[in-house]
N, C-alpha and C positions, 0 to 999 in steps of 0.2 A: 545802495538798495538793501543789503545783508551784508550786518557787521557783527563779526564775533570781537566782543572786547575781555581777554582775560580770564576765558570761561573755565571753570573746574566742575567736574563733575565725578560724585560719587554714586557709589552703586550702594543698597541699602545702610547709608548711612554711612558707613567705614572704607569703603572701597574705591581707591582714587584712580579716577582713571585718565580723566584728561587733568592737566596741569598747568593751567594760564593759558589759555589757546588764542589767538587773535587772529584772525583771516577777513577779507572783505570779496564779496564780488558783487562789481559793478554792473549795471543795466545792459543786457545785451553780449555780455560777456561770456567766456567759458573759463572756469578754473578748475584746476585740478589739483587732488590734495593725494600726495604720494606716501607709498608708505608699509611695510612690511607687514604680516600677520599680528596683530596684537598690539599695534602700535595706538588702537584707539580712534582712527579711520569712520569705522562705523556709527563707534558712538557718539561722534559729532555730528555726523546727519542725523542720528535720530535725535542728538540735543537741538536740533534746527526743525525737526518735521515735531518737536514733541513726541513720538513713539518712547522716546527715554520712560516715559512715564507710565507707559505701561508693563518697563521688567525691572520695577523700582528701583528707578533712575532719577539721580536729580541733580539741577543746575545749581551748585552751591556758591558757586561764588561768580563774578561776572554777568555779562550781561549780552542775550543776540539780540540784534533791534534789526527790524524790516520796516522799509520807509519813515524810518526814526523813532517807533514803537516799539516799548517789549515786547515778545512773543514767548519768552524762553519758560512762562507762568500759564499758557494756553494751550485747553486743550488740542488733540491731533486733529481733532473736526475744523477748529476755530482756523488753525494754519494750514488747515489744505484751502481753506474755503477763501481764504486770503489772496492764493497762489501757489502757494510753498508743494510740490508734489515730491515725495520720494519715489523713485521706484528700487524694492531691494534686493539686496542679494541673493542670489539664490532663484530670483526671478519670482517665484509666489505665484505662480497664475492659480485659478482655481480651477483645476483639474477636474472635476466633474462636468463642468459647462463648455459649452464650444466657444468659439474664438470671438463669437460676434455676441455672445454672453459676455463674457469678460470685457470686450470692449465698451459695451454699453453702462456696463458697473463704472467704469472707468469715470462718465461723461452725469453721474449720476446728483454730483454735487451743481450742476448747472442747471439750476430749474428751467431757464428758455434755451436753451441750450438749442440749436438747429441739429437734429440727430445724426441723422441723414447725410447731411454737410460733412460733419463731422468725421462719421464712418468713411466717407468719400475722401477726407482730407486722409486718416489713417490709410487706406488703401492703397493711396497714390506714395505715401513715404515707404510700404513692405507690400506691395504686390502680391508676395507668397500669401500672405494673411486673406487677401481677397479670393483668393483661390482656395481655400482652406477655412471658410467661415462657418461651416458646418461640423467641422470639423472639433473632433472631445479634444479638450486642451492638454490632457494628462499623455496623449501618444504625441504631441508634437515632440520634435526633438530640443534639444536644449537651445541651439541657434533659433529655432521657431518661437518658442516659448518665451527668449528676450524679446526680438521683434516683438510678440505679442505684451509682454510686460511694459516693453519704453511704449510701442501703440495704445493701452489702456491707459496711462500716464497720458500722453499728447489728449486724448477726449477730454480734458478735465481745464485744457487752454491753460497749459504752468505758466505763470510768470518767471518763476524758477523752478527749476527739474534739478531733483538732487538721488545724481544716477549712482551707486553704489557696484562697484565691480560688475562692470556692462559686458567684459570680456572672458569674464571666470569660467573655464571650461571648456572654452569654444576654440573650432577648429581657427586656424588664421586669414584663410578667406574667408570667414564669416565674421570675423573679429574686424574685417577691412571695412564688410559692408556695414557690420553694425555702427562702426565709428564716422561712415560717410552721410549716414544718416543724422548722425547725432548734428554733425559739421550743420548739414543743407537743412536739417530744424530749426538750428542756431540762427541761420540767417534768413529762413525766410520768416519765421517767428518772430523775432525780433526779443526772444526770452532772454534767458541767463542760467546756465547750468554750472553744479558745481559736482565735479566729478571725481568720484573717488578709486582710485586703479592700485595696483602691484604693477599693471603693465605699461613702465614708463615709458615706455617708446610711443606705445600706439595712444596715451593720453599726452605727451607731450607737442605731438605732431596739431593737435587739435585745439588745443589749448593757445590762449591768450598770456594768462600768468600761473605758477606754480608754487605749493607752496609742500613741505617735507616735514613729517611728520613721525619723529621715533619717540617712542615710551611715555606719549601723551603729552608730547610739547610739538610745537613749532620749530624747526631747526634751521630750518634754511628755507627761503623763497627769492622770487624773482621771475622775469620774465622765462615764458615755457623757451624761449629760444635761446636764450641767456645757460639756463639751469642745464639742457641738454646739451652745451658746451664743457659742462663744468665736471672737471676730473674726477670729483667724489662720485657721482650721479654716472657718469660712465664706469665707474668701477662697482659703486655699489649695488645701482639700480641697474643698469643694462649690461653690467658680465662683462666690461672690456675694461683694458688694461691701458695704461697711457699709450702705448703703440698700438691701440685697436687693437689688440688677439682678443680673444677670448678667454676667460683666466676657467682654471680647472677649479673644479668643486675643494677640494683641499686647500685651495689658495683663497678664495670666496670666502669659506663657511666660518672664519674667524674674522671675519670683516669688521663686527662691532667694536675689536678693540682698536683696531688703525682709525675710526671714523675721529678726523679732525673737528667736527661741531660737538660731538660728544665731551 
């Protein structure tokens, strides 16, 4: 369904940031693309939703094809209207409107769109939001404010949802329910998401296949069950040591020169 082949992108012209990138996810699927501050995480979803194009970004070499088409040339209207929904970081809601404003925004690109339905199906995936639909979006708290980000994304029926740091912030019980949500989306939608975390536990648990991402390469992938087995990825990404401890910051924080893919 979404295939990245080889993709580099610079930022105005000189600025390289991804470097040969190749990932796929298949129909129905969830994949998640791990990966440190900086690593370039982001600006692969926005090379996939086209937003690249708006903080002059561009796909210089390679190529992302959905259902075996370019996209990587289209603008960010033409790829959401296709499927393609980002939701991103930071959450974005528009803050002056209330919840069932922004949700509605959401559902905006579906001209027959059953509203209604729609709002009813959001409801039933965040409750809270149904309780709070009057409610100004700018006093929600940060865990509200996701719910209400992935909820305006679901009005829009993604084929693919490409969730960008769903966790950043949030307390750990809300980190549980946001990722249960994400799961029982997954399957009763029958979509494909491709999810981008720091928090590899709570995207690996969810995840189907993974793939690892430092200094704008691809470094290592494989099954999400596979990867959470694998010594580097408990040491680097989840803080433990081949004996399970826990490793102290001082043993961590020079971690890039030990990494064996490097």
């Amino acid at each position: 369904m979404l295939k990245l082949s080889n993709v580099e992108v610079k930022y105005v012209g000189v600025i390289l940031v991804l470097r040969g990138v190749s990932l796929e996810v298949k129909p129905g699927s969830i994949v998640c693309l791990l990966g440190s501050n900086g690593a370039g995480k982001t600006t692969t979803l926005k090379a996939i939703s086209g937003l690249l194009h708006t903080e002059l970004g561009e796909v210089t070499a390679g190529a992302i094809e959905y259902d075996g088409k370019r996209i990587d040339k289209l603008d960010p209207e033409q790829i959401a209207k296709s499927g393609i929904i980002q939701v991103m970081e930071g959450r974005q809601v528009l803050e002056h409107l209330n919840v069932e404003e922004n949700l509605l925004l959401g559902g905006y690109i579906l001209r027959n769109s059953n509203t209604k339905k729609d709002l009813d199906m959001v409801y039933d995936y965040f409750p809270k939001l149904a309780r709070m639909r009057s409610a100004v979006s700018g006093y929600l708290s940060g865990g509200e404010q996701q719910m209400l980000a992935m909820g305006r994304a679901m009005m829009a029926h993604p084929r693919i949802m490409l969730l960008d740091e769903p966790s950043m912030g949030l307390a750990p019980l809300i980190v549980d329910e946001i990722y249960a949500m994400i799961k029982r989306f997954n399957e009763e939608e029958k979509n494909s998401i491709l999810l981008v975390e720091q928090n590899a536990r709570a995207a690996l648990a969810v995840s189907e296949y993974a793939y690892v991402m430092e200094n704008g390469r691809i470094v290592l992938d494989g099954s999400s069950e596979k990867l959470a087995e694998n010594e580097d990825i408990k040491e680097f990404y989840l803080g433990l040591s081949k004996l399970g401890e826990k490793k102290s910051y001082r043993e961590v924080k020079h971690y890039k020169r030990r990494k064996r893919w490097l």
